[in-house]
MINUSE-461566 format. One line per 8 residues: number of its first residue (from 1); their letters; for each residue y, z, x of C-alpha. Coordinates in Angstrom, 1 decimal. Each point is the difference from the previous one (the first is absolute). Layout:
NUM = a = Y,Z,X | ...
***
This chain:
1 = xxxxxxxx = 22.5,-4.9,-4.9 | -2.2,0.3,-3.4 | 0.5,2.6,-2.0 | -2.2,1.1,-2.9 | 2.2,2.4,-3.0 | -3.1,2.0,-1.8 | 0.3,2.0,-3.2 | -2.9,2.5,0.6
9 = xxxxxxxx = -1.4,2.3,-2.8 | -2.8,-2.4,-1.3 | -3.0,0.0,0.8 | -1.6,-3.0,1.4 | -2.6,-1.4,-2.3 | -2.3,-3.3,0.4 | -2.0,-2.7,2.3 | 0.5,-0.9,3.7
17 = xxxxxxxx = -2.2,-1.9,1.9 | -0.5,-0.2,3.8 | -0.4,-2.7,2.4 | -1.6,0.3,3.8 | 0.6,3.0,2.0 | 3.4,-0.4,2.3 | -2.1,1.8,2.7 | -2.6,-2.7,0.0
25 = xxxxxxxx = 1.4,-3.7,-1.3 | 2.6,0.1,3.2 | -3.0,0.9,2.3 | -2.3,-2.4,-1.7 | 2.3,-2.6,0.4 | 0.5,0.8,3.5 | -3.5,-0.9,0.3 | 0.0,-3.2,-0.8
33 = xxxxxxxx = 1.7,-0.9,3.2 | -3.1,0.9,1.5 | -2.5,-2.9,-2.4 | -0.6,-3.8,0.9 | 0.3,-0.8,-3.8 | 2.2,1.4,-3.0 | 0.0,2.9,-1.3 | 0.2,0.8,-3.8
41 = xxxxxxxx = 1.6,4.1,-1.1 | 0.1,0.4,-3.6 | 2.3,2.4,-1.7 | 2.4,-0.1,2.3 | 3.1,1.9,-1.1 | 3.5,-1.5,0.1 | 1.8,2.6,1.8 | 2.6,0.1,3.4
49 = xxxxxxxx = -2.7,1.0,2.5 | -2.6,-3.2,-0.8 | 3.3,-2.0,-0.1 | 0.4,1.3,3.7 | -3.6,-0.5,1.0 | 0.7,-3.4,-1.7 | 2.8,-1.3,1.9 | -1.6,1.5,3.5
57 = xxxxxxxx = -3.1,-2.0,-0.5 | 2.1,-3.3,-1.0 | 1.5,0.4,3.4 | -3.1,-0.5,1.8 | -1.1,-3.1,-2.1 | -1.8,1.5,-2.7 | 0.3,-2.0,-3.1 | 0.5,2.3,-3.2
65 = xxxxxxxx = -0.6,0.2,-3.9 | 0.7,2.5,-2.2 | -0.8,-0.1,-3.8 | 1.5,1.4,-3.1 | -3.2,1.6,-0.6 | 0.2,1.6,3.5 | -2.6,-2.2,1.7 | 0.8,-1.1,3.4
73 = xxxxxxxx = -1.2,-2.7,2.6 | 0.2,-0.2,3.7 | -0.6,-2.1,2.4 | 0.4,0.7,3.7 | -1.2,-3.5,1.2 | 3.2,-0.7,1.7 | 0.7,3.6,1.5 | 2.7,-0.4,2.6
81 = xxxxxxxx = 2.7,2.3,2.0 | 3.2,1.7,-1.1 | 3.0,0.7,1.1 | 1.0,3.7,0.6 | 3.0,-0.8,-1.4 | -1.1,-1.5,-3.5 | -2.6,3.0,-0.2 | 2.6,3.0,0.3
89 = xxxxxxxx = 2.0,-1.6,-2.6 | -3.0,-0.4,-2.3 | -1.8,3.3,0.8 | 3.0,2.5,-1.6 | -1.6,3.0,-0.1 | -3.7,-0.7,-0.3 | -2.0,1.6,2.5 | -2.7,-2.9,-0.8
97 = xxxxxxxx = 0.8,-2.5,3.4 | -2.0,2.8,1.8 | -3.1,-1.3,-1.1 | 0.4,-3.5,0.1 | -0.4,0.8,4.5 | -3.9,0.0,0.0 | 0.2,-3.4,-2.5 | 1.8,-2.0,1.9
105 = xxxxxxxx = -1.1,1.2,3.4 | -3.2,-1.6,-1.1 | 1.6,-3.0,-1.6 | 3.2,-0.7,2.7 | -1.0,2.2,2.8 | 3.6,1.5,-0.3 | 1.8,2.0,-2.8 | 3.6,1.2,-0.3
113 = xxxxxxxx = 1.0,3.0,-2.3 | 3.9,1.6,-0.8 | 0.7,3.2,0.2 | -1.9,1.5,-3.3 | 1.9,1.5,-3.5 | -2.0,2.0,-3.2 | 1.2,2.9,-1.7 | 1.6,2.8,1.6
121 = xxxxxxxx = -2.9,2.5,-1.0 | -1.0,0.8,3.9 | -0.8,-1.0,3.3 | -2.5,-3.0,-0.6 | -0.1,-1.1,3.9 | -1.4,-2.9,0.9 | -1.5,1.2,3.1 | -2.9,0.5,-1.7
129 = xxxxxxxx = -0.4,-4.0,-0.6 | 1.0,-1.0,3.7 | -2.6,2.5,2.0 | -2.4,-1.7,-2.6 | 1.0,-3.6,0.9 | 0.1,0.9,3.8 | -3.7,1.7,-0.6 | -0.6,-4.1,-1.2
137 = xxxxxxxx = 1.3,-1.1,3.1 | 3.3,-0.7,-1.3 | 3.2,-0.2,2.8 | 2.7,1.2,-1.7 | 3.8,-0.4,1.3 | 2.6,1.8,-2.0 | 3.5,-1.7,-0.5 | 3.4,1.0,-1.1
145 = xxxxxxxx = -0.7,-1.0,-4.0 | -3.8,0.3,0.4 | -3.4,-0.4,1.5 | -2.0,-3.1,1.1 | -3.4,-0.2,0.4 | -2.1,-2.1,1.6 | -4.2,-0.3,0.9 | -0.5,-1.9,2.9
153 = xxxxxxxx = -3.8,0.5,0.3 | -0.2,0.2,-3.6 | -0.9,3.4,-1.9 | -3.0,1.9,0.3 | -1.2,3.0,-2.1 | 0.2,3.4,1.2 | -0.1,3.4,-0.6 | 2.3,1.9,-2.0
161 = xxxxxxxx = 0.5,3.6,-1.2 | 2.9,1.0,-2.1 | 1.4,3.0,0.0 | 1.3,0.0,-3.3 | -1.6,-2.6,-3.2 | 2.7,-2.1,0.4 | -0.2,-2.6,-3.3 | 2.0,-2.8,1.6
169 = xxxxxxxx = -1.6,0.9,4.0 | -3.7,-0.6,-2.1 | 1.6,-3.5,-0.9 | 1.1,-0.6,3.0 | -3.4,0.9,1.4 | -1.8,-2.3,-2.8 | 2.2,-3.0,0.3 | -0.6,-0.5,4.0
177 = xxxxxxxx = -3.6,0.8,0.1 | -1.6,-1.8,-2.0 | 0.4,-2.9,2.4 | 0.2,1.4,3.2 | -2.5,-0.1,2.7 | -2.6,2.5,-0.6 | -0.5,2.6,-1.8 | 2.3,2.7,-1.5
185 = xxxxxxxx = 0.0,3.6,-0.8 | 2.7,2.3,-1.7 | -0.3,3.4,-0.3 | 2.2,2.5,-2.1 | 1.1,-3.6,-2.8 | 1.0,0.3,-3.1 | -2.0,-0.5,-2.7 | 2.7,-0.9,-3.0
193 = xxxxxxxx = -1.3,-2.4,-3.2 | 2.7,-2.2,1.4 | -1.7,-0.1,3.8 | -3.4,-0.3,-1.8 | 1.3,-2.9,-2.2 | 1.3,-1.5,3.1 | -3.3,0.3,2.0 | -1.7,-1.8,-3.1
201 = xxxxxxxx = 2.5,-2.9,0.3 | -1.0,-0.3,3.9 | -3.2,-0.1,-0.7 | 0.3,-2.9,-2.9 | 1.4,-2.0,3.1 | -2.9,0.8,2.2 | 0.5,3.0,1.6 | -2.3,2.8,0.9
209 = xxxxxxxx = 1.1,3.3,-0.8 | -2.1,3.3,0.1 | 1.5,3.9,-1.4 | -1.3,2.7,0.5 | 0.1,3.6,-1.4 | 1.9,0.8,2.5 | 2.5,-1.4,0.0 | -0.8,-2.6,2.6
217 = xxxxxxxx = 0.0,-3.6,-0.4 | -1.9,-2.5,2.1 | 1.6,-4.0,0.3 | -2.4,-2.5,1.3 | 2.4,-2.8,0.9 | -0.9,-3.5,-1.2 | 1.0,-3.6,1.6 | 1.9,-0.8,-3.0
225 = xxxxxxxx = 1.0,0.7,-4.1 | 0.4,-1.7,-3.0 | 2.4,0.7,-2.9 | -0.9,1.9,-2.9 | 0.1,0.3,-3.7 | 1.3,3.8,-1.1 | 1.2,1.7,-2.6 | 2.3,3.1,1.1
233 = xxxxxxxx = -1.0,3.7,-0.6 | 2.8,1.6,-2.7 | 3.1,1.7,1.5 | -0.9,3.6,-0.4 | 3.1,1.1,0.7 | 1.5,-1.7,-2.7 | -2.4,1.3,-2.4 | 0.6,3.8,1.3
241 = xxxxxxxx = 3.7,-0.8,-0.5 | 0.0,-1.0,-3.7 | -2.6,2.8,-0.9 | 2.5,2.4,1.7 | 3.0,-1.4,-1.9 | -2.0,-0.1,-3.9 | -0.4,3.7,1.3 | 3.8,1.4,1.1
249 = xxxxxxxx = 1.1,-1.9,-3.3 | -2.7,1.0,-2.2 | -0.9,-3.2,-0.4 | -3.3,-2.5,-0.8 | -0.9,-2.9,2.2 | -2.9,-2.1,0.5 | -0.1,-1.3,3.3 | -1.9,-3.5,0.1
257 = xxxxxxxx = -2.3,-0.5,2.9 | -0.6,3.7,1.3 | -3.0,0.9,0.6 | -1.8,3.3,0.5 | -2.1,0.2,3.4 | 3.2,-0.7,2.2 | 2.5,2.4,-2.0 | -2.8,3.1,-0.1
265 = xxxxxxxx = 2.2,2.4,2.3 | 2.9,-0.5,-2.1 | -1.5,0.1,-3.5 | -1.2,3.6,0.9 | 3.6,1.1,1.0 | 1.1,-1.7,-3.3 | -1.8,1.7,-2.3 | 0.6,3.5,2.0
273 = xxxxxxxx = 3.4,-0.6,-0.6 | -0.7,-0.1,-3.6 | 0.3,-4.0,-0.6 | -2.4,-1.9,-2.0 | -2.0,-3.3,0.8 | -2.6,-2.4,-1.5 | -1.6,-2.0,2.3 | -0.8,-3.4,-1.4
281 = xxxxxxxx = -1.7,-3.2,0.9 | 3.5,-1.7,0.6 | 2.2,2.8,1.3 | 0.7,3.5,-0.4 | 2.3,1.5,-2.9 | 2.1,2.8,1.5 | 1.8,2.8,-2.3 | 1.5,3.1,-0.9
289 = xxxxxxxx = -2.4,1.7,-2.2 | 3.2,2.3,-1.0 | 0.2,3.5,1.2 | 1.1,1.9,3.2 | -0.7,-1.8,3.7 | -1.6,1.9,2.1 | 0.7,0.4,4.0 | -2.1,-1.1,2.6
297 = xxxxxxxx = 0.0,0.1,3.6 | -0.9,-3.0,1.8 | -0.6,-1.4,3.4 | 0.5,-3.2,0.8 | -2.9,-1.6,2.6 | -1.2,-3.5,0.6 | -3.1,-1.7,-2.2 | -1.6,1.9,-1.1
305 = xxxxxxxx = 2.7,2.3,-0.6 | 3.1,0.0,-2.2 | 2.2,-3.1,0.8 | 3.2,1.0,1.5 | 1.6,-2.8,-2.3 | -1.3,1.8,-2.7 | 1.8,3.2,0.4 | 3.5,-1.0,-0.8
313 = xxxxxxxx = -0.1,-1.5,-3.4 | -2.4,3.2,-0.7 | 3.0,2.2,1.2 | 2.1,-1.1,-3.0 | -2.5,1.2,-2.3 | -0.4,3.3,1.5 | 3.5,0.6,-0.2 | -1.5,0.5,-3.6
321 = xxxxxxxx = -2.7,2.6,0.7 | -0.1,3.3,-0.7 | -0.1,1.7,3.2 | 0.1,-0.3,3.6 | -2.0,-3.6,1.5 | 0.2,-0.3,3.3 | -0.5,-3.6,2.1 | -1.1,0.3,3.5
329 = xxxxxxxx = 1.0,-3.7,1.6 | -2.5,-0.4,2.6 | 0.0,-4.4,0.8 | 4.4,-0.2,0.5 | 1.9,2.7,1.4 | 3.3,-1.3,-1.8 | -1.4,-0.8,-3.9 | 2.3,2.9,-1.6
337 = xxxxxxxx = 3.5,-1.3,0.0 | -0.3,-1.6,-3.3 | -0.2,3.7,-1.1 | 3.8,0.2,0.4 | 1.1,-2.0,-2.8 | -2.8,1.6,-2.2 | 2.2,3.2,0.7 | 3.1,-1.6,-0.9
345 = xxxxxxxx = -1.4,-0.4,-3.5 | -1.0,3.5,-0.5 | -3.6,0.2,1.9 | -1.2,3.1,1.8 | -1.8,-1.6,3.4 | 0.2,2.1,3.3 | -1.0,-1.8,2.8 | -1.8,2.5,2.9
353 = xxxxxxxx = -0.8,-1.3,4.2 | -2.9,1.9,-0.6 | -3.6,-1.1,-1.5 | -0.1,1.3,-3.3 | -3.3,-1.3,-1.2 | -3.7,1.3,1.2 | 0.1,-1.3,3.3 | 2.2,-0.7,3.0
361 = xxxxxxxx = 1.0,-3.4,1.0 | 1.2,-2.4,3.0 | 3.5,1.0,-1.3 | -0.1,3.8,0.2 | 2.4,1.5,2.4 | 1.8,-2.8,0.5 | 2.8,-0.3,-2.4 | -0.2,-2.2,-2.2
369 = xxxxxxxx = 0.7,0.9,-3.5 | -3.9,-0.8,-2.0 | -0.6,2.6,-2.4 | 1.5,-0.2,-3.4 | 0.5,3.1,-2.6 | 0.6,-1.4,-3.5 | 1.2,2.8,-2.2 | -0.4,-1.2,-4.1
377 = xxxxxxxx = 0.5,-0.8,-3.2 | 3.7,-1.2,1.3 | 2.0,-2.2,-2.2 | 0.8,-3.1,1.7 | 3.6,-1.1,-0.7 | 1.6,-3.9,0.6 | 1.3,-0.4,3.9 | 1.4,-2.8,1.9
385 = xxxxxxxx = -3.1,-0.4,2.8 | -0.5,-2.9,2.7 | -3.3,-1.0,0.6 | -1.3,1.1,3.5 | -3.5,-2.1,0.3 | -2.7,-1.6,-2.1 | -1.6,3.1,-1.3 | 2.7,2.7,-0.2
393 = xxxxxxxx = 2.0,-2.8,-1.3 | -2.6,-0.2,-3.2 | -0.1,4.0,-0.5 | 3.9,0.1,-0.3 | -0.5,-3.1,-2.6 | -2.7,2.5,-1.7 | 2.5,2.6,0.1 | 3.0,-1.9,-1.3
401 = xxxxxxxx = -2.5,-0.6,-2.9 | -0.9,3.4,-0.4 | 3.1,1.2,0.2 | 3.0,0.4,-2.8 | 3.0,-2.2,-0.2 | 1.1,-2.8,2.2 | -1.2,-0.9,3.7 | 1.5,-2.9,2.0
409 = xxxxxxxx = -3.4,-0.7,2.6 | 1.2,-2.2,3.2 | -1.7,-1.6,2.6 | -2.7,-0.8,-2.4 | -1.3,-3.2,1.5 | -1.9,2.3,2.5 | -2.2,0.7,-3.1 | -0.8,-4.4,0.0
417 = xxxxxxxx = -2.1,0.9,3.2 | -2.5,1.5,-1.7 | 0.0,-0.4,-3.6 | -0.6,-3.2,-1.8 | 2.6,-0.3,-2.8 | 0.8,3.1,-0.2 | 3.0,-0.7,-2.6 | -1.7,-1.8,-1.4
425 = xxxxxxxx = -2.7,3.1,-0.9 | 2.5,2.6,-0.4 | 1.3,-2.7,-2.9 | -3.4,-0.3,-1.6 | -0.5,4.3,0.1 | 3.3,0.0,-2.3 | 1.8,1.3,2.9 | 3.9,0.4,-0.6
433 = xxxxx = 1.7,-1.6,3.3 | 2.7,-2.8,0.8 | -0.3,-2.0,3.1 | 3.0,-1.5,2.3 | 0.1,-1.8,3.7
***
């Protein structure tokens, strides 16, 4: 298992730059099944999750390339079946096969899936993508290691209406419609950059895409696609983590490729915090301007809300406000447990069943722990800390960082999901840390 040792104290100063969104480059790719030509993605980051996406396509035939410079080629001509088999050993614990169903209905007429990993943040059910598939016309046959699929009069759009705006249900939605039968309507989508970015790519390939106000999106389905030529929308998560870490380690970092209209909900929480930022036309400097942190309280919500991927990393740094902040979790019922080891090194975080923030929420009265009390300024000291999943996995790095003396960080490679070189990063903001396998 890799292990990171970090000497924390020093604060992070310096330049990283950021590839494709990981919530868009897998889906994008995805998409590709669904073009008669190849596809071109440009800044495609080199991290586990693509890899995954990667060997799951090359399984059905696609043929792959993937440049230094992060550009990457495929071509679906040759699209083909897989065995159940080879795709549960591929998959791990990507959640991604999901949407590869609507795809290869269209291309195969069948589709096989295993049963589905991700990070152990909360119940991410895929019921959601089957009633969609069955609303398509799908027949769907569930089997001791997973679920086939097959469209024997092909697929044909529908009606849906979500109860919830489900990011990866709104893909699901996107990635069958836009040739099936007919046209389609979703009610109650998501709205993300990432799903916006996604709808852009379908239409490059000849898709015809309508959103509304409303949140309602309107698919007329089209005989056939072509490929496309993209470049990715920036990870915004990654650019909320590092502004987070130059903040709990009084840091200074520039963060290449950041822009401003996509991270508008959490540059306001920033600055109420009491960090600093410049906005620039190639990325966004994030500081410490040097005096106290101030507490917030913050509730997590879906675009155009405050990302629920953002709120951990933040966490950190309020450890080292002045104050009471207080994070109502509102989009995963189970995000606080990375709060535990923050504790171990000398944090003040109460977690609460109740909603703390202004409003109730889908997980009041049902006990799950999804309200967070950070009591600050606490002095972090050095712990011994395994990584739990991709984003609390980060914060605990930002903590060892912040932190004085010595911590021994396992489980690490969780953080490769997500984060392009991140070693490498942390080695070019002066960070202090040793690496082992």
């Amino acid at each position: 298992m890799s292990q990171i040792t970090v000497t924390g104290g020093k604060p992070l100063v310096g330049r990283v730059d950021l590839k494709g969104a990981k919530n868009l480059v897998t889906k994008a790719m995805v998409a590709a099944l669904l073009g008669n030509t190849p596809s071109v993605l440009k800044d495609v980051p080199k991290i586990s999750d693509v890899e995954v996406v990667s060997r799951l396509l090359e399984l059905h035939g696609v043929i792959i390339n993937h440049s230094d410079e992060g550009v990457m080629s495929l071509d679906p001509s040759n699209v083909e079946s897989a065995r159940m088999v080879d795709i549960d050993a591929h998959a791990g614990s990507s959640r991604i096969p999901i949407l590869f169903c609507g795809p290869l209905l269209h291309r195969l007429g069948e589709a096989f899936i295993p049963d589905l990993g991700g990070c152990h943040i909360g119940d991410r059910p895929i019921d959601f993508h089957l009633e969609v598939l069955r609303n398509f016309g799908a027949v769907i046959e569930k089997l001791p290691n997973g679920t086939r699929m097959s469209a024997p009069d092909g697929l044909k759009g529908a009606k849906v209406s979500l109860p919830y705006p489900s990011v990866g249900a709104t893909e699901q939605v996107l990635l069958t419609s836009v040739l099936a039968e007919g046209i389609t309507e979703l009610s109650g989508a998501a709205i993300e950059p990432e799903i916006m970015d996604l709808i852009a790519i379908l239409q490059k390939m000849g898709a015809v895409i309508s959103v509304d106000t409303d949140r309602v999106i309107r698919v007329e389905g089209v005989e056939k696609l072509h490929g496309y030529t993209h470049r990715a929308l920036f990870d915004r998560n990654e650019a909320a983590s590092w502004a987070a870490a130059a903040l709990a380690t009084q840091g200074d970092i520039f963060v290449g490729g950041a822009r401003q209209p996509e991270m508008m909900t959490f540059l306001n929480v920033f600055r109420k915090v009491g960090g600093a930022f410049e906005i620039e036309d190639d990325g966004i400097r994030f500081y410490h301007p040097g005096g106290e942190l101030n507490p917030v309280v913050i509730e997590t919500d879906v675009h155009p809300g405050f990302m629920t991927d953002w709120q951990q990393p933040l966490v950190v740094a309020l450890t080292q406000a002045k104050g009471l902040s207080i994070v109502h979790e509102t989009v995963y019922e189970n995000r606080f447990g990375f709060t535990d080891a923050l504790n171990d090194m000398g944090a003040q975080i109460q977690i609460y069943r109740e909603c703390l923030g202004g409003n109730p929420c889908r997980f009041g009265q049902r006990n799950f722990y999804h309200s967070a009390v950070i009591s600050g300024p606490t002095a972090l000291k050095a712990a011994d800390i395994r990584v739990p999943d991709l984003r609390g996995g980060f914060s605990h790095m930002v903590a060892a960082l912040a932190a004085e003396g010595t911590s021994h960080v396992s489980n690490v490679q969780l953080i490769s999901r997500g984060y392009e070189n991140f070693l490498d990063k942390l080695a070019a903001l002066g960070a202090d840390f040793s690496y082992t396998e």
